[in-house]
DOKOL-636510 format. One record per residue: residue number from 0; residue in three letters; x, y, z of N, C-alpha, C, CB in turn. Coordinates in nm, 3 decimals. Glycine has a CB too. Layout:
// DOKOL-636510
NUM;ala;X;Y;Z;X;Y;Z;X;Y;Z;X;Y;Z
...
//
This chain:
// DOKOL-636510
0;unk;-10.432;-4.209;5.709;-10.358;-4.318;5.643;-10.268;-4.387;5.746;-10.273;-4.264;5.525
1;unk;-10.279;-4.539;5.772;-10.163;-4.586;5.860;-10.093;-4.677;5.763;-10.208;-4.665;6.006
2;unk;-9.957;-4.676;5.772;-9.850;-4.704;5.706;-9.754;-4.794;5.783;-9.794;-4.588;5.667
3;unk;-9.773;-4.959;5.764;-9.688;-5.045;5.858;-9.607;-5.084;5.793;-9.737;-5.150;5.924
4;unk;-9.449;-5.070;5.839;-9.310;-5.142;5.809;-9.242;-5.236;5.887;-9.218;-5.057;5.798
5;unk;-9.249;-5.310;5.866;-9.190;-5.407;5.937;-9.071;-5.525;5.875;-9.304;-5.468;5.983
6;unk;-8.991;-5.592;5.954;-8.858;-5.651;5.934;-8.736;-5.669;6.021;-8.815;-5.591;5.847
7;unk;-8.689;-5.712;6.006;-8.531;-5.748;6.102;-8.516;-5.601;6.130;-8.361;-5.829;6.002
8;unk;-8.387;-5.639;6.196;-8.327;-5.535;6.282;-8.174;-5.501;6.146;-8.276;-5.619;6.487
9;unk;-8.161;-5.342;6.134;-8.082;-5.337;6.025;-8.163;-5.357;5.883;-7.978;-5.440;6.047
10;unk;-8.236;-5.387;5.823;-8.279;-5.427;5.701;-8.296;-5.248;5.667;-8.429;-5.551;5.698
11;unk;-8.344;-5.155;5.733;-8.367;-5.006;5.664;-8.501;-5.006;5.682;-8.323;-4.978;5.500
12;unk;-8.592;-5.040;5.757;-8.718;-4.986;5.780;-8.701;-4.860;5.862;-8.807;-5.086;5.846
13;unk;-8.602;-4.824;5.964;-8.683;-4.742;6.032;-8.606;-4.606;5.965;-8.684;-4.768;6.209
14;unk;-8.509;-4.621;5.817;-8.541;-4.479;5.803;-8.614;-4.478;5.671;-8.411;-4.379;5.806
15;unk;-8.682;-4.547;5.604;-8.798;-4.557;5.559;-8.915;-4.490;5.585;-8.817;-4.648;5.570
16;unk;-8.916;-4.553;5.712;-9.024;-4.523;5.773;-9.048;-4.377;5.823;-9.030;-4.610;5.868
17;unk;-8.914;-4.325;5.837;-8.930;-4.177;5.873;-8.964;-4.094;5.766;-8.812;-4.121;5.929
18;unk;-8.853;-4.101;5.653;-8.885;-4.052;5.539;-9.047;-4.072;5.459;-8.781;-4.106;5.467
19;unk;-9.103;-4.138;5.471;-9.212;-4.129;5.448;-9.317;-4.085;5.528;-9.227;-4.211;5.415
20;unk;-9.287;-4.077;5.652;-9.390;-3.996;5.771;-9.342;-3.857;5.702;-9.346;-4.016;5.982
21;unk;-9.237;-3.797;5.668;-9.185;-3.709;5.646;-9.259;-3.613;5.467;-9.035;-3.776;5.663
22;unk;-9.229;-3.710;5.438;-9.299;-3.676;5.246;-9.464;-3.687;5.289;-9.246;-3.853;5.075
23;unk;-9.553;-3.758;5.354;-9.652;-3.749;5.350;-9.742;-3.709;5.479;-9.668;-3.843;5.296
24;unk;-9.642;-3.665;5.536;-9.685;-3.563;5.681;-9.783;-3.644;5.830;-9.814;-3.417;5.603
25;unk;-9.709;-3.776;5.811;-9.778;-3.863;5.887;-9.703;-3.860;6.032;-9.784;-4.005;5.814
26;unk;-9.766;-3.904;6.146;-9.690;-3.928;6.261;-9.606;-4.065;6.236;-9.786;-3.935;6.388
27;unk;-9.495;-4.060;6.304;-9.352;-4.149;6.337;-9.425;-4.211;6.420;-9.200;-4.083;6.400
28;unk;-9.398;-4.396;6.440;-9.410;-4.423;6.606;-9.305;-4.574;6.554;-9.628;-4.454;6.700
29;unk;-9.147;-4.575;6.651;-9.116;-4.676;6.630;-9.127;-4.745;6.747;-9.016;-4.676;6.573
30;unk;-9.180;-4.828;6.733;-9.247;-4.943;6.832;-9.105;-5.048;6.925;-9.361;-5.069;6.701
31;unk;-9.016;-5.046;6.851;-8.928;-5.098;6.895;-8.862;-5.005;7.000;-8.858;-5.141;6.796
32;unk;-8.864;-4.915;7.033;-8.815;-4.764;7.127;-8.914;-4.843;7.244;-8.880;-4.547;7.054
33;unk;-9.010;-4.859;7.239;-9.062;-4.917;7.366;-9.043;-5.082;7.418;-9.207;-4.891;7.355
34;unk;-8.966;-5.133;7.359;-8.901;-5.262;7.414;-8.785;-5.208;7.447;-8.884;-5.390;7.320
35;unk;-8.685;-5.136;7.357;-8.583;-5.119;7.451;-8.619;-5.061;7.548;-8.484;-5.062;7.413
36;unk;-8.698;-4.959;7.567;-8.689;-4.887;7.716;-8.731;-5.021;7.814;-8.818;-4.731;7.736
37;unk;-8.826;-5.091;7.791;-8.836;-5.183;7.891;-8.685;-5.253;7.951;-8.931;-5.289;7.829
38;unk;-8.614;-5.285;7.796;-8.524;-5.369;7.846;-8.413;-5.310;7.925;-8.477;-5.438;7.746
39;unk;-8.402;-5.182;7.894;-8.292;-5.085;7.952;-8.320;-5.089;8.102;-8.302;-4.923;7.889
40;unk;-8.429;-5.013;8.118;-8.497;-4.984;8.273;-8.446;-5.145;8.310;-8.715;-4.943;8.286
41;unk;-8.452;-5.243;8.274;-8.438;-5.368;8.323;-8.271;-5.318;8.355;-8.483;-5.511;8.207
42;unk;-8.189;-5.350;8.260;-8.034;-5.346;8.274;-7.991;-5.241;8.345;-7.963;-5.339;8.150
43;unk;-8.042;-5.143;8.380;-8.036;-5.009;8.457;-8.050;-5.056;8.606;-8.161;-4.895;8.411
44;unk;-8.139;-5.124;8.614;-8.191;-5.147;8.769;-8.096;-5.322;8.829;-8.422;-5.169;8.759
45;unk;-8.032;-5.323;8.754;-8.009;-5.502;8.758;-8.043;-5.591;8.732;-8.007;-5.558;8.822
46;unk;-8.161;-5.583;8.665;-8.221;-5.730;8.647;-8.235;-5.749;8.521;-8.355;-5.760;8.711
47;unk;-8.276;-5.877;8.514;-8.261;-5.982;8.333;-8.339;-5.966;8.284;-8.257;-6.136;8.303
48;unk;-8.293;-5.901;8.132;-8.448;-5.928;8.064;-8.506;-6.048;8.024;-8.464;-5.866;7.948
49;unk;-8.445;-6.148;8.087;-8.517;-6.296;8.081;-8.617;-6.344;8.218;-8.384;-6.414;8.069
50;unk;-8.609;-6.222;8.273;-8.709;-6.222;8.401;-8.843;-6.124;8.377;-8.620;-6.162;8.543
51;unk;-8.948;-6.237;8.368;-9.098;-6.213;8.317;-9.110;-6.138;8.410;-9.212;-6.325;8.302
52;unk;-9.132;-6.145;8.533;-9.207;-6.069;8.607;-9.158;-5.938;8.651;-9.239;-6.137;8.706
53;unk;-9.014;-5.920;8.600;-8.948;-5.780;8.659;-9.007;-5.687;8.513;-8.728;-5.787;8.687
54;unk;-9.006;-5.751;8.357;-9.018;-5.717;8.257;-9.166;-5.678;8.264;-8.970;-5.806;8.169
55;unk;-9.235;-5.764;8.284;-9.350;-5.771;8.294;-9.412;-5.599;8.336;-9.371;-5.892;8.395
56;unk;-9.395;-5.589;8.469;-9.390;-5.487;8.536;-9.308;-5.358;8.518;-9.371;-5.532;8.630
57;unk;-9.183;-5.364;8.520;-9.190;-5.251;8.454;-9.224;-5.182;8.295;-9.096;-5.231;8.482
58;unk;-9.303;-5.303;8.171;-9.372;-5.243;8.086;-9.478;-5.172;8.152;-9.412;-5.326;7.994
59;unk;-9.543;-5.228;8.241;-9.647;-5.185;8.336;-9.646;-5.044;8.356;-9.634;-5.251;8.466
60;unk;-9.566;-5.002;8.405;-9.507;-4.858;8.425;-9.459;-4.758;8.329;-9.408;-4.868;8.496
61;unk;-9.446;-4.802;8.213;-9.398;-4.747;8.112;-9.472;-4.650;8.066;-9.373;-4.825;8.028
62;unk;-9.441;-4.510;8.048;-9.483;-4.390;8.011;-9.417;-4.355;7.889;-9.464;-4.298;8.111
63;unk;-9.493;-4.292;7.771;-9.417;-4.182;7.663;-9.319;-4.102;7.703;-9.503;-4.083;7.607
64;unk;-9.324;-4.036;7.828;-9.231;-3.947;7.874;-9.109;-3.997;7.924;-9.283;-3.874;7.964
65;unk;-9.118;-4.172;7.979;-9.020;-4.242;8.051;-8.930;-4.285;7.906;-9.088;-4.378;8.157
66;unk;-9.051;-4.326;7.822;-8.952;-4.396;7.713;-8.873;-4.284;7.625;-9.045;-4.496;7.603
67;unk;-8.914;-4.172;7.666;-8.814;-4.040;7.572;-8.687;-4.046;7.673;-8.901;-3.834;7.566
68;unk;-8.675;-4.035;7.803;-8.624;-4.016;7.845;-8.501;-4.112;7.854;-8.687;-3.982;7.907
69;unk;-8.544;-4.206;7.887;-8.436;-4.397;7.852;-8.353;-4.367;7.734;-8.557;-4.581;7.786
70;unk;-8.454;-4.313;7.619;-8.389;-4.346;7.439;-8.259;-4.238;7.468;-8.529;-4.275;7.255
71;unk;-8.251;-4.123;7.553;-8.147;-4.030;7.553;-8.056;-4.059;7.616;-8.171;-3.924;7.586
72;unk;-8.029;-4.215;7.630;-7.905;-4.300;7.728;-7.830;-4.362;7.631;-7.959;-4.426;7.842
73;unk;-7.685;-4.387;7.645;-7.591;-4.417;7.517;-7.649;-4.546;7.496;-7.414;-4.419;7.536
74;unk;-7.694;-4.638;7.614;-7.683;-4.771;7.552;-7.829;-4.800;7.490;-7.635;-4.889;7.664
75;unk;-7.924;-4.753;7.490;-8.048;-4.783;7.432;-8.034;-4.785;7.308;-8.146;-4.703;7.463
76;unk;-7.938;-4.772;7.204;-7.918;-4.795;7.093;-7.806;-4.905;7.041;-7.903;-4.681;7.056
77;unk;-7.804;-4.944;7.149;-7.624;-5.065;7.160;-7.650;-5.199;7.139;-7.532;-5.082;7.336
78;unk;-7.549;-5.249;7.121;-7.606;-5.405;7.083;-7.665;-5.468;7.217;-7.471;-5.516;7.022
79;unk;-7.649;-5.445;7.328;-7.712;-5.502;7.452;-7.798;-5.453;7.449;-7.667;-5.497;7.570
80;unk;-7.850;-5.313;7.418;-8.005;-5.226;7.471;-8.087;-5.344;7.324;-8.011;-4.955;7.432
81;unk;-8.010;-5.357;7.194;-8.147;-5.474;7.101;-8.134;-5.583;7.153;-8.137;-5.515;6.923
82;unk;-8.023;-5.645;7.228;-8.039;-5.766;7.309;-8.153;-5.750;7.350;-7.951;-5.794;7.415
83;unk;-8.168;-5.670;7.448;-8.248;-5.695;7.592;-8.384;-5.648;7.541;-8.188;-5.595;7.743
84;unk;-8.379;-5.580;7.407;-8.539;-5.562;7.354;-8.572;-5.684;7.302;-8.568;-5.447;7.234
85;unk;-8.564;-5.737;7.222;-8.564;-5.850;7.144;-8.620;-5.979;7.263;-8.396;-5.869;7.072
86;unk;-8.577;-5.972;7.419;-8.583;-6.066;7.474;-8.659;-6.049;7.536;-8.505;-6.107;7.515
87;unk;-8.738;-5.909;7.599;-8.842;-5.882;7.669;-8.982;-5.855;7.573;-8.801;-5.766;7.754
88;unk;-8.961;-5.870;7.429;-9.035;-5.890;7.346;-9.091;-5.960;7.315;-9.016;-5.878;7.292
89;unk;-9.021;-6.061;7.379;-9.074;-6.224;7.325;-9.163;-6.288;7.505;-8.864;-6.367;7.263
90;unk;-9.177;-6.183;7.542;-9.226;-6.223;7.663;-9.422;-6.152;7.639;-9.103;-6.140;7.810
91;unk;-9.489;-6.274;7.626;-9.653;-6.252;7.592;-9.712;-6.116;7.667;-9.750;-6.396;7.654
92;unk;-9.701;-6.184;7.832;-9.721;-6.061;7.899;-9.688;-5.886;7.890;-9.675;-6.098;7.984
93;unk;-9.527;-5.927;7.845;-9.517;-5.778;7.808;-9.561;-5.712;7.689;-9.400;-5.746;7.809
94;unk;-9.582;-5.802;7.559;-9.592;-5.776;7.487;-9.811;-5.715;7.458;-9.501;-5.886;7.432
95;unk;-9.856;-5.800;7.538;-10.023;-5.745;7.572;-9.982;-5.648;7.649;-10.145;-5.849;7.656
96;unk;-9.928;-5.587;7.754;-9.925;-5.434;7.781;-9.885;-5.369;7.693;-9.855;-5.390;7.880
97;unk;-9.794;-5.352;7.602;-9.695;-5.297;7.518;-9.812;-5.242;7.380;-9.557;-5.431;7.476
98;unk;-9.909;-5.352;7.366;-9.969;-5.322;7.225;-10.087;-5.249;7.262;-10.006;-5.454;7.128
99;unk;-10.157;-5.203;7.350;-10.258;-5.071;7.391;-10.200;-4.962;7.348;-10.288;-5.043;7.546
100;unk;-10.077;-4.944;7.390;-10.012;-4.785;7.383;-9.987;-4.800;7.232;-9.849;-4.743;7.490
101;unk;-9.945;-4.865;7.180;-9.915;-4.872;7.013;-10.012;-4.873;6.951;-9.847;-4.982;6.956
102;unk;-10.130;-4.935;6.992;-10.277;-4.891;6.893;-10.337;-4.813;6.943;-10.386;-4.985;6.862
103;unk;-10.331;-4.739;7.065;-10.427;-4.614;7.118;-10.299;-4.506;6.985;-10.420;-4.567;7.372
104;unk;-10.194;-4.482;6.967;-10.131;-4.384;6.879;-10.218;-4.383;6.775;-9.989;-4.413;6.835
105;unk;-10.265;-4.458;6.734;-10.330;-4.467;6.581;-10.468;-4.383;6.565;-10.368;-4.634;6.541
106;unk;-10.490;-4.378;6.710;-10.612;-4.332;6.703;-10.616;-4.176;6.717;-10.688;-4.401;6.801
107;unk;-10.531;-4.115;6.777;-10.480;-4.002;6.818;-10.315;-3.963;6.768;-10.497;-4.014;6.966
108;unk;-10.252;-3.999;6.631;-10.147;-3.958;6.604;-10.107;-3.849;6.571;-10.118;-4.009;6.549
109;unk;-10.024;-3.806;6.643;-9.914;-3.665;6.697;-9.771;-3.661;6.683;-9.917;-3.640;6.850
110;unk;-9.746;-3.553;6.650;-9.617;-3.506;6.604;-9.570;-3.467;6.682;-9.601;-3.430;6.519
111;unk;-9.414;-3.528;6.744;-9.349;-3.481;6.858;-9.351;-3.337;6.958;-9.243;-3.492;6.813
112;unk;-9.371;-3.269;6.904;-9.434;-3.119;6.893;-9.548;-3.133;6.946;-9.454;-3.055;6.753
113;unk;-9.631;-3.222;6.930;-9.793;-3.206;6.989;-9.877;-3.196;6.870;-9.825;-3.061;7.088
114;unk;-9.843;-3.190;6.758;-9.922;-3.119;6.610;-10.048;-3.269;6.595;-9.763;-3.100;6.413
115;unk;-10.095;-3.297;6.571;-10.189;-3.365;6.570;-10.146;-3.384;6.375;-10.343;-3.286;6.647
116;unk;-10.166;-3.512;6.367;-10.187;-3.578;6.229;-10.263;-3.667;6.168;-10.110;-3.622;6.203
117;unk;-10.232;-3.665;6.035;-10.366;-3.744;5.986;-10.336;-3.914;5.945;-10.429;-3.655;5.834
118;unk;-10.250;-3.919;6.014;-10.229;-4.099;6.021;-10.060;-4.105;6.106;-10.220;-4.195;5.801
119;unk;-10.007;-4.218;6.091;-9.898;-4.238;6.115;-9.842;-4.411;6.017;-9.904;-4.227;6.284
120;unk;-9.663;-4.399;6.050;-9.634;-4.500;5.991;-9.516;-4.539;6.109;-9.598;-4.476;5.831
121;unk;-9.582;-4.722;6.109;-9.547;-4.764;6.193;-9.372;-4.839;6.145;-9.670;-4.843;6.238
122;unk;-9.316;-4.834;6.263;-9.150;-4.938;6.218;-9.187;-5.012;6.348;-8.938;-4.842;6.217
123;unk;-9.158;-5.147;6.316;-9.168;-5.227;6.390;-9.138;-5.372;6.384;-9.255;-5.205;6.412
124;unk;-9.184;-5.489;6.384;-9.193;-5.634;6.351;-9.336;-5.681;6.369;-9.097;-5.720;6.441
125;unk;-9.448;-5.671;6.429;-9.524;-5.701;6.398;-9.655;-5.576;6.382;-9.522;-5.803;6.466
126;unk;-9.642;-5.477;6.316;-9.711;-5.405;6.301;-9.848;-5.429;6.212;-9.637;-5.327;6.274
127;unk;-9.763;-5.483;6.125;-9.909;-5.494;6.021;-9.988;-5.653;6.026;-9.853;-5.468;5.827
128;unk;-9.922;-5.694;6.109;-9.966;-5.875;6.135;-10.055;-5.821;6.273;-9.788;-6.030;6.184
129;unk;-10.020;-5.776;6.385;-10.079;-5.733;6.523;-10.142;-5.591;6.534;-9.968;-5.738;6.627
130;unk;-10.076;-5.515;6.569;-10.085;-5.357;6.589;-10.192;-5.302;6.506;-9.950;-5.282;6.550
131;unk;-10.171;-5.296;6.370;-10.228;-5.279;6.300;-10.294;-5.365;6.174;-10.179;-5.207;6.294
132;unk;-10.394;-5.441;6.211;-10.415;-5.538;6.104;-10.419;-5.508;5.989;-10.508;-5.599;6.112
133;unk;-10.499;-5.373;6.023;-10.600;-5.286;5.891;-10.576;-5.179;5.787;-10.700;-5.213;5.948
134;unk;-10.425;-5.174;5.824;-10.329;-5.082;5.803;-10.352;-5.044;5.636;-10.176;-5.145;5.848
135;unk;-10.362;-4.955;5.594;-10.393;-4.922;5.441;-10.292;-4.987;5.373;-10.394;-4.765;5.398
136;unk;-10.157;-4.930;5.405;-10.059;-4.986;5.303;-9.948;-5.088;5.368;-9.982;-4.860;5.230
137;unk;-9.912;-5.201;5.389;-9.803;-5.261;5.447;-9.693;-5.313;5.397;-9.836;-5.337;5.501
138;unk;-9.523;-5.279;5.455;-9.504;-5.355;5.382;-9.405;-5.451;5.499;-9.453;-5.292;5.244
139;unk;-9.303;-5.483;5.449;-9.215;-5.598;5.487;-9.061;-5.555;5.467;-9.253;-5.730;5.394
140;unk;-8.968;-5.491;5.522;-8.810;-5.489;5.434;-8.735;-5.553;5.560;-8.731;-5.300;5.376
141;unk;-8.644;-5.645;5.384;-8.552;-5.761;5.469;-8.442;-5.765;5.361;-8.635;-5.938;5.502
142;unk;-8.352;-5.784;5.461;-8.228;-5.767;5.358;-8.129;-5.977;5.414;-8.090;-5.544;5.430
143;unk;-8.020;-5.944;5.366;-7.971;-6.109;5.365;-7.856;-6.032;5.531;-7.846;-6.195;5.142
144;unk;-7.872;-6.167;5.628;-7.817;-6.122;5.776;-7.715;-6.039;5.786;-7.771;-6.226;5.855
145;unk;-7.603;-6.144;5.660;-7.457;-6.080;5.610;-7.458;-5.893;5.609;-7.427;-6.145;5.423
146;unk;-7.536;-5.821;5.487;-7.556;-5.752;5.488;-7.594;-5.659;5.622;-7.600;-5.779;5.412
147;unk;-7.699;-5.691;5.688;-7.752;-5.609;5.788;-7.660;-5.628;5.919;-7.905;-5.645;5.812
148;unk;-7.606;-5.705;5.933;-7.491;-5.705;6.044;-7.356;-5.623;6.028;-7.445;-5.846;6.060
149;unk;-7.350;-5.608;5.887;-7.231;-5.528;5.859;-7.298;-5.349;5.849;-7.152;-5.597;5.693
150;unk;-7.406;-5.354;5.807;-7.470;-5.224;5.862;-7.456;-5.162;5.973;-7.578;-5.230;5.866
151;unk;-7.467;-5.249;6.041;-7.458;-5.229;6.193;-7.348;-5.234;6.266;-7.525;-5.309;6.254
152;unk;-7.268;-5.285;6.149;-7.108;-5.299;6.305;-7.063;-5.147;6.205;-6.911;-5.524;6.303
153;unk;-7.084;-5.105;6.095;-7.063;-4.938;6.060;-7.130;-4.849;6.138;-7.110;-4.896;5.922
154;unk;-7.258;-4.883;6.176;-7.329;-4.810;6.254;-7.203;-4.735;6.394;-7.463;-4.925;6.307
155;unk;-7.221;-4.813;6.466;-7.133;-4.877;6.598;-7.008;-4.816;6.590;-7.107;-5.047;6.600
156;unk;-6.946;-4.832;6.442;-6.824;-4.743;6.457;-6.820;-4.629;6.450;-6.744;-4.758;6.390
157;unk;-6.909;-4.559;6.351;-6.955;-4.436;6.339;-7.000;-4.353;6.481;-7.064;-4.452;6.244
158;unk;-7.057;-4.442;6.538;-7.109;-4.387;6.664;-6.999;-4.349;6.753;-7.199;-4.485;6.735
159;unk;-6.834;-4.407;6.752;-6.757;-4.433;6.819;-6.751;-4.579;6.933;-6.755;-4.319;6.860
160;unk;-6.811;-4.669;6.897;-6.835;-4.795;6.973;-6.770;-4.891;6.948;-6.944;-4.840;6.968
161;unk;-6.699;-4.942;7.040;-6.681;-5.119;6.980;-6.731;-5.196;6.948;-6.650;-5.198;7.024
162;unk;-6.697;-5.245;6.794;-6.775;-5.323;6.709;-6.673;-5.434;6.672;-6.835;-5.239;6.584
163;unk;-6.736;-5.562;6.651;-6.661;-5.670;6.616;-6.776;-5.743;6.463;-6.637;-5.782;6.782
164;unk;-6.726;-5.709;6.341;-6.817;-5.778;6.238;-6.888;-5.939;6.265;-6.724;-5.786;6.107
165;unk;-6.815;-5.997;6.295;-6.865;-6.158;6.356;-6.939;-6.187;6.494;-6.734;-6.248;6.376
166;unk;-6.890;-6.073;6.615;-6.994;-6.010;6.718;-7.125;-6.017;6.677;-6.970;-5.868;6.746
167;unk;-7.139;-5.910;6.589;-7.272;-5.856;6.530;-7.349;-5.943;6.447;-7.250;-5.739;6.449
168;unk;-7.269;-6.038;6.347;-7.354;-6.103;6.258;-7.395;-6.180;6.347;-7.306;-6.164;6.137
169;unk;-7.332;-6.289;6.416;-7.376;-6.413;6.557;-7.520;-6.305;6.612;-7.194;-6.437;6.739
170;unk;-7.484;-6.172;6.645;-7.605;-6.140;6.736;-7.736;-6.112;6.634;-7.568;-5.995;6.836
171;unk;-7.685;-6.095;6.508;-7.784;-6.083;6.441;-7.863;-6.186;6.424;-7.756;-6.042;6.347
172;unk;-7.797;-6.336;6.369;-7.885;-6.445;6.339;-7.946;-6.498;6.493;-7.795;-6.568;6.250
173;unk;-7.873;-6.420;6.580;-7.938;-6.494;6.724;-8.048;-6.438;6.756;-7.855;-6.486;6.858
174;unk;-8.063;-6.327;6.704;-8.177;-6.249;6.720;-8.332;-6.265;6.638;-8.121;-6.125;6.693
175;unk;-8.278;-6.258;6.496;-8.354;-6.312;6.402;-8.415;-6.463;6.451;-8.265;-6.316;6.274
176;unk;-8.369;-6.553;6.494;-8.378;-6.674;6.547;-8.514;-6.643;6.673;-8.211;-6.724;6.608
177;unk;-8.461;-6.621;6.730;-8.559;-6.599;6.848;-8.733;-6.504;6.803;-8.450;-6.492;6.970
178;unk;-8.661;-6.394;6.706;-8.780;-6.264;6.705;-8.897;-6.375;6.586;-8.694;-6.049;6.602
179;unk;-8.829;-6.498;6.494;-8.913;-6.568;6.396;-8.983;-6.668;6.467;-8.838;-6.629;6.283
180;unk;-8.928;-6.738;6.621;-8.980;-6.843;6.638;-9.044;-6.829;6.833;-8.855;-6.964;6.584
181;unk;-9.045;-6.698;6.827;-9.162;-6.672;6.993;-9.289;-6.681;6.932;-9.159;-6.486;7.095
182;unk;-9.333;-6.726;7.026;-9.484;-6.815;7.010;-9.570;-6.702;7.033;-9.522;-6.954;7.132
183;unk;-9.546;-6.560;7.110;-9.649;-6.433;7.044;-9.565;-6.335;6.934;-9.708;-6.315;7.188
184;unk;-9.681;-6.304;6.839;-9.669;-6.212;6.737;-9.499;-6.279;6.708;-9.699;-6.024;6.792
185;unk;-9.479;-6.381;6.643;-9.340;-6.377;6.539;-9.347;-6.293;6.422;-9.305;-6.520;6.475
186;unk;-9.171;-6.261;6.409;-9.179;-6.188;6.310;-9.171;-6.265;6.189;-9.093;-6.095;6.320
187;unk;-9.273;-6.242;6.082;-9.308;-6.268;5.958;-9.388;-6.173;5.917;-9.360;-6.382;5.942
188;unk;-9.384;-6.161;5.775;-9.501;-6.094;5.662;-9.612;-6.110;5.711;-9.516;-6.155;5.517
189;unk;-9.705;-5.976;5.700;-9.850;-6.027;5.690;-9.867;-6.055;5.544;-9.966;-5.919;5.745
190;unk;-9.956;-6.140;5.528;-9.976;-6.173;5.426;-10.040;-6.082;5.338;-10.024;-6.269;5.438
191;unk;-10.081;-5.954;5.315;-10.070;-5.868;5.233;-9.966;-5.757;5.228;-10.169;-5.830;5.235
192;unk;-9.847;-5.794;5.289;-9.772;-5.712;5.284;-9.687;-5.730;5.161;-9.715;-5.707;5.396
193;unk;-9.601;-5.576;5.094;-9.514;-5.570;5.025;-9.410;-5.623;5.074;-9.502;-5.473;4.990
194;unk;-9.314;-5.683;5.025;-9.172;-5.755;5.063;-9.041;-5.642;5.000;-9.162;-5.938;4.970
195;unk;-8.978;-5.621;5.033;-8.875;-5.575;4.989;-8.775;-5.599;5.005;-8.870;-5.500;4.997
196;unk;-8.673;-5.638;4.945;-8.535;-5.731;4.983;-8.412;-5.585;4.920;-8.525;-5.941;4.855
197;unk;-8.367;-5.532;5.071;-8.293;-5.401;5.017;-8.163;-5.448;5.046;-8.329;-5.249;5.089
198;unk;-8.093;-5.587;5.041;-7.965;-5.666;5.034;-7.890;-5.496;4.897;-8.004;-5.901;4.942
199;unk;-7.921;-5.525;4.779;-7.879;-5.462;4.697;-7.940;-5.294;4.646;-7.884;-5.559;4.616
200;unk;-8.009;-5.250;4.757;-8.041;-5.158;4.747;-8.017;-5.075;4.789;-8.100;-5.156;4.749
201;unk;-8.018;-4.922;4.758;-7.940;-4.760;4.880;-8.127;-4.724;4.885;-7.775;-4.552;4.754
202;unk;-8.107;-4.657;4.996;-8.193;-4.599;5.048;-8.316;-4.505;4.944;-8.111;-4.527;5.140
203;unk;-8.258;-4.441;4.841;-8.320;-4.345;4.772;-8.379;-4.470;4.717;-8.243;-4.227;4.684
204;unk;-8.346;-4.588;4.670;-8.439;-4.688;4.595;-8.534;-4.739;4.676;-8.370;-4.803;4.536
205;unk;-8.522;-4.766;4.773;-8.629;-4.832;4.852;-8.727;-4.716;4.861;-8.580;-4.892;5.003
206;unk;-8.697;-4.608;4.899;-8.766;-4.493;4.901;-8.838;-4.477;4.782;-8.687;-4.387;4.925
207;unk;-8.790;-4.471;4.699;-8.846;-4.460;4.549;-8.957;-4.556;4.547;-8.734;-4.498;4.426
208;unk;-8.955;-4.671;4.551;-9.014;-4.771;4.501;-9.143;-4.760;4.614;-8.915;-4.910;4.490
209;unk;-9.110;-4.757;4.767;-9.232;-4.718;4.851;-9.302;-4.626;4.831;-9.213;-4.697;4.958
210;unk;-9.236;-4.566;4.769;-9.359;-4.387;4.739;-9.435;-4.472;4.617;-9.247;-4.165;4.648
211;unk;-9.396;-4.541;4.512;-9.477;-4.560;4.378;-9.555;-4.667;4.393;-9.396;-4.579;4.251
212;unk;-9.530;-4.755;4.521;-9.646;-4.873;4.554;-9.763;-4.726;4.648;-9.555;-5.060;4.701
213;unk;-9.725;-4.700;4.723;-9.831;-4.577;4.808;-9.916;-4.483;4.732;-9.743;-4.469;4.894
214;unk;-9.845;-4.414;4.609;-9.889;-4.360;4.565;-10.022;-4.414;4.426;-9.785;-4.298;4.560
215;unk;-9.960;-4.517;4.395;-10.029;-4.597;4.294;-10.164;-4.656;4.403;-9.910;-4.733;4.216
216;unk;-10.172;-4.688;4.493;-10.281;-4.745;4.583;-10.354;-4.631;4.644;-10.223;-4.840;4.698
217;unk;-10.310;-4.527;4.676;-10.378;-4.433;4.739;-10.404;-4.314;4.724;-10.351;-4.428;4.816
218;unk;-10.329;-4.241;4.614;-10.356;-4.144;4.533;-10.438;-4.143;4.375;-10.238;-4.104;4.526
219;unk;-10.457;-4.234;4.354;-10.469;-4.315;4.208;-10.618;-4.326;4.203;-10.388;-4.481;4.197
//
């Protein structure tokens, strides 16, 4: 079974997405872990992630083992490490190296452990539009910017980080801006995807409601 989620940054896909690798024993792969590592290795070494050819190249180089290793750095989860993903994302080149390793998983999906599984579910932005066209079940979760920026500047504090609420929302719509209108793979719905708008929703509902679209299509 492959299982694509996709949506903004903050909307609640990627613990969706776990929880349901989790209830239905599928492999995890969040796709976005491998733009930041690109973009990090970029900010690590000095250079811009608005520079194609440094980006370019070091996706080039990019290993499973490199990108475990990057994600265990404070800032790969910071508002600069989704800057600098978001911007080396939107770069074509990187993004055709980037999508082999994301569809060779599908074919061979594994559990951190090594356990071998019988599908996986993807978090991402264009998973079920690119990655996975064919994906059994897809959906879409998007919440309103307001909301998901204030997710995130809680995030940030929780973490112990400096957070500024108007920081975050600006980086949010700046982001959203850019990830809807790059000319490879923008983020939008595939057109058979489920939509979910979790503005007014907690987690156990979205959860809820994804298990009874999955289960109604594929157990049924």
């Amino acid at each position: 079974m492959i299982i694509t989620i996709d949506g903004p940054a903050a909307a609640g896909k990627g613990t969706l997405a776990q929880r349901l690798a989790e209830k239905y024993r599928l492999a995890y792969f969040d796709t976005g872990m491998i733009y930041r590592a690109v973009g990090l290795e970029l900010l690590n070494s000095g250079q811009s992630p608005d520079d194609a050819a440094a980006a370019t190249e070091a996706a080039a180089e990019l290993t499973f083992a490199k990108m475990l290793r990057l994600s265990r750095q404070p800032e790969f989860r910071s508002a600069a490490g989704g800057q600098a993903a978001s911007k080396v994302a939107a770069l074509p080149e990187v993004r055709k190296i980037l999508l082999k390793m994301q569809q060779d998983f599908a074919l061979n999906p594994k559990s951190p452990e090594g356990e071998n599984m019988d599908g996986v579910v993807y978090d991402g932005r264009d998973t079920g539009t690119v990655v996975c066209p064919g994906a059994d079940i897809k959906f879409f979760i998007t919440a309103s910017p307001e909301v998901r920026a204030m997710r995130r500047h809680k995030e940030y504090l929780q973490k112990g980080m400096a957070s500024d609420y108007n920081d975050v929302l600006a980086q949010t719509k700046e982001r959203d801006q850019r990830d809807s209108s790059r000319a490879s793979a923008p983020l939008k719905p595939a057109e058979d995807a489920v939509i979910i708008d979790t503005s007014d929703m907690d987690i156990a509902e979205v959860f809820a409601e994804a298990c009874r679209i999955i289960d109604a299509k594929c157990f049924n």
